[in-house]
N, C-alpha and C positions, 0 to 999 in steps of 0.2 A: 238601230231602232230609233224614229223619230214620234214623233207624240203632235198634234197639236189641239191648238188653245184658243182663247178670244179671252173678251176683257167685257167684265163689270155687268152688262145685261144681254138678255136676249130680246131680238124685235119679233121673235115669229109669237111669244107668247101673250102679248097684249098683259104680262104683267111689270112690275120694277122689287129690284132688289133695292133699291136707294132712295126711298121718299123720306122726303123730309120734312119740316115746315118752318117758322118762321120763329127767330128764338124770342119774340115779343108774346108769341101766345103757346109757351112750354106749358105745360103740365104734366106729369107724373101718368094720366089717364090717357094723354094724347101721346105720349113716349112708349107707352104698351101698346095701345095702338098699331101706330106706325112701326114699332119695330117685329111685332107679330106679322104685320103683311107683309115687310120685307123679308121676313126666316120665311113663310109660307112661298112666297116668290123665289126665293131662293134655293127650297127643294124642288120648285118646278123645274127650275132651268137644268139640275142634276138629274131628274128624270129625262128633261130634253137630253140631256149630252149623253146619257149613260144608252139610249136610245139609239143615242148618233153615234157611238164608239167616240167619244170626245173625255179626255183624260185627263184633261188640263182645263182649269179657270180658273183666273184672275176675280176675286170677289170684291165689289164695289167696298171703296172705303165711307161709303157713307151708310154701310148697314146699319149702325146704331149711331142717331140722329146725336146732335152735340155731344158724345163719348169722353171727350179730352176738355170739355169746356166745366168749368166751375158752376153753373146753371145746373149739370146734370149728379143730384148725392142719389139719386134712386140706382138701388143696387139689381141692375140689369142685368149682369150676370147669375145672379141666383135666380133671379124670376126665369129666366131663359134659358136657366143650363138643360134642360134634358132635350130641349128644343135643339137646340146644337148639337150636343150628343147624336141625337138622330140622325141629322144631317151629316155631322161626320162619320159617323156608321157607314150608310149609305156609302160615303163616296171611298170608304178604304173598301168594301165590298166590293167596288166595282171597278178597284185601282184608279180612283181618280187623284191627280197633284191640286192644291189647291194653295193658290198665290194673293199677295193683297199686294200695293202697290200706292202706298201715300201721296194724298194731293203734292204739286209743289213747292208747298207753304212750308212745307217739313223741309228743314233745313239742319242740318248738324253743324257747320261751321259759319253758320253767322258772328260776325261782331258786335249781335246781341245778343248777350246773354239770355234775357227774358225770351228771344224767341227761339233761343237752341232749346231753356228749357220747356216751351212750349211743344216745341217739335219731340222733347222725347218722352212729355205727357200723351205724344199721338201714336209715337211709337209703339208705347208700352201697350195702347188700346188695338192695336193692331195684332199685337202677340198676343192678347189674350183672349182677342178672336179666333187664331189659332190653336190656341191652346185649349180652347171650350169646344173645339170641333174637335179635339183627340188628336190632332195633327203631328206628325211626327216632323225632325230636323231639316228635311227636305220642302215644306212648305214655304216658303221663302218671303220678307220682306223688301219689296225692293225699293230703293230711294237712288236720287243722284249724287255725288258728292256736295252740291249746292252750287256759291259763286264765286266769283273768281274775284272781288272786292280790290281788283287790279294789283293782286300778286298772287297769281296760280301758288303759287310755294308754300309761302304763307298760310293759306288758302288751305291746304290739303294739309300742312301741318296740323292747321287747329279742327281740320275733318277726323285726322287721327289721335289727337289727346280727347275730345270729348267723345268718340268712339271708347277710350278705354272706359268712361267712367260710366258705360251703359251696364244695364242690369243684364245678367244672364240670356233672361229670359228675351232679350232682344236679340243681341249678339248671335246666341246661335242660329237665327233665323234672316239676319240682314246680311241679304247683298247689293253689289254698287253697281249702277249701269252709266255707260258713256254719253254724255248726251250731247246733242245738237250743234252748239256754239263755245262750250269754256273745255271740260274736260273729257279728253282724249280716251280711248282704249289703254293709250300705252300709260296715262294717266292715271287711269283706274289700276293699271297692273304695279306699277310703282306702288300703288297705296296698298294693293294687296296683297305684295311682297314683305310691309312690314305689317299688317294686321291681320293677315289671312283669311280676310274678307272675299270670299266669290266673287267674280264676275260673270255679270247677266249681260252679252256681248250683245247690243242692237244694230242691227243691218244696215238697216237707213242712217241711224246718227253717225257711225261707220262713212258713209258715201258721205255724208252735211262734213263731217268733223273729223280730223285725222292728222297722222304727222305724217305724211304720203307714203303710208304701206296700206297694202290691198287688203279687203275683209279677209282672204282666209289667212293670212298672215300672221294676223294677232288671236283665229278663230282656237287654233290649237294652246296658245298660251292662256288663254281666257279659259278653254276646258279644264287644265292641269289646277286652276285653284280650285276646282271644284271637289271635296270629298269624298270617299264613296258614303258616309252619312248624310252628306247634304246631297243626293240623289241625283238623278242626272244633269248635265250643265246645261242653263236655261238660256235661248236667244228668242230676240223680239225683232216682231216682221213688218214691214210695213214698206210702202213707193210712195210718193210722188205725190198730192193731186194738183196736175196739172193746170189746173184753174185757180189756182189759190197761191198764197207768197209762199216760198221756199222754207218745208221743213214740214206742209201743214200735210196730215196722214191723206193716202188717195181715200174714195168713197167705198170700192169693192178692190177684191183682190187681182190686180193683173198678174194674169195667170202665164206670160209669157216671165216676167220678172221672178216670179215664182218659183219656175225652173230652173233658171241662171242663182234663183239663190238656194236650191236643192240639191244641186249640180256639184256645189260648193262642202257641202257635206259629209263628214265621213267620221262614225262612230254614233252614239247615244247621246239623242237630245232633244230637250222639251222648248217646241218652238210656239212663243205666245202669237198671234195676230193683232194685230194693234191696228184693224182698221174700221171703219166709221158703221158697216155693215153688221159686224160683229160675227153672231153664228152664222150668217149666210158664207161670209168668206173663208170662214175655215172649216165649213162643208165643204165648199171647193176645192179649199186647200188639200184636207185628206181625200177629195178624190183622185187631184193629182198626184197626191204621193201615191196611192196605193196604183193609179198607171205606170210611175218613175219608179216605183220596186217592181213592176211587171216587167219592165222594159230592161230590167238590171239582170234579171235572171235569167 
């Protein structure tokens, strides 16, 4: 069984789940506001997907405007909670997964203190986005290990001591994805061999970044961290755009590339799209699959 997903907004709705404004002119009136028409945006796009047979989204981390910043003591979660409620209602109704996915400012092993601990003031707003939707262990945090501050070792060391001293309520929901240029799959497997951290294996960073073994190589050890409480194992899709420098997501989904990485396949897994089109290309996407399980049978 494959699944897939898209990230953060939809364009066919002409609405946003992620407006924000400017932290010069916050108020308490402007904060209700803007976070009502992002929840309101954000049942839309579940009505879109549940519509679409779409079972996966990635929800913008900027649904609640400054969340982790000291500006915001208004208590947004009581003013919101049934609002959520709703919303996650809906999406367990309809077996939908629902993923967040922290800017890259969240960092756990910085050699700053102040901004590891800023990053796990972001963290914690991210779980408890999930946790106001009803969401169960399988909705997932994902972050990258962070940087490599010219000693990967080191580096992934202090990714795993200041992992231990997260709350619960993080922990059970973060997992690590390989990214682009510092740390590897087999990087991320090391670290989740001693913290038993998930890995969310990406395709593309995969082909960018590697110790020269081919994506399905590391695909299958990358499944085995997955629980059966933390739901099925999650990978991220994305190609090329060929006009742009090395690493940047293509504009739509090529749908040749697609295949070759469908091909690749074998068992349960929640595949996110991570390209610039958003729900247009993983309409496409599941039309292809639902051809490539035609063709299977």
């Amino acid at each position: 069984m494959i699944r897939i997903g898209y990230v953060g907004n939809n364009l066919t709705l002409g609405c946003t789940s992620s407006s924000t404004f400017r932290l010069a002119s916050y108020s308490d009136v402007r904060l209700i506001q803007t976070v009502a028409s992002n929840l309101e945006c954000l049942q839309k796009i579940q009505d879109f997907n549940a519509e679409n047979k779409i079972e996966l989204f990635r929800i913008s981390s900027d649904l609640i405007p400054f969340a982790s910043h000291e500006v915001l003591s208004f208590l947004w979660q009581e003013h919101f909670r049934s609002d959520f409620a709703k919303i996650g209602q809906f999406a367990e109704e309809n077996n939908m997964r629902l993923t967040m996915h922290p800017d890259q400012f969240v960092i756990l092993n910085s050699q700053n203190n102040a901004l590891t601990q800023k990053s796990i003031l972001e963290l914690n707003y991210h779980a408890e986005v999930l946790d106001l939707l009803g969401t169960d262990s399988s909705s997932k945090i994902q972050i990258h290990i962070g940087g490599g501050y010219g000693d990967k070792k080191a580096s992934m060391n202090r990714f795993m001591e200041n992992y231990k001293q997260l709350p619960e309520k993080i922990k059970r929901r973060l997992i690590i994805e390989n990214d682009d240029r510092i740390f590897t799959a087999k990087d991320c497997l090391s670290v989740s061999s001693k913290t038993g951290i998930p890995i969310v294996l990406d395709y593309f960073h995969q082909a960018l970044n590697n110790d020269g073994e081919e994506f399905i190589e590391v695909l299958n050890q990358a499944a085995k961290t997955w629980k059966p409480s933390d739901g099925f194992p999650m990978l991220d899709y994305s190609s090329q755009n060929i006009n742009k420098r090395r690493g940047s997501h293509a504009e739509t989904l090529d749908s040749e590339d697609f295949k070759i990485f469908l091909e690749k396949l074998t068992g349960n897994f929640d595949v996110t799209i991570e390209i610039k089109d958003k729900e247009i290309s993983a309409l496409k996407a599941n039309l292809i699959l639902k051809r490539f399980k035609k063709a299977a049978c």
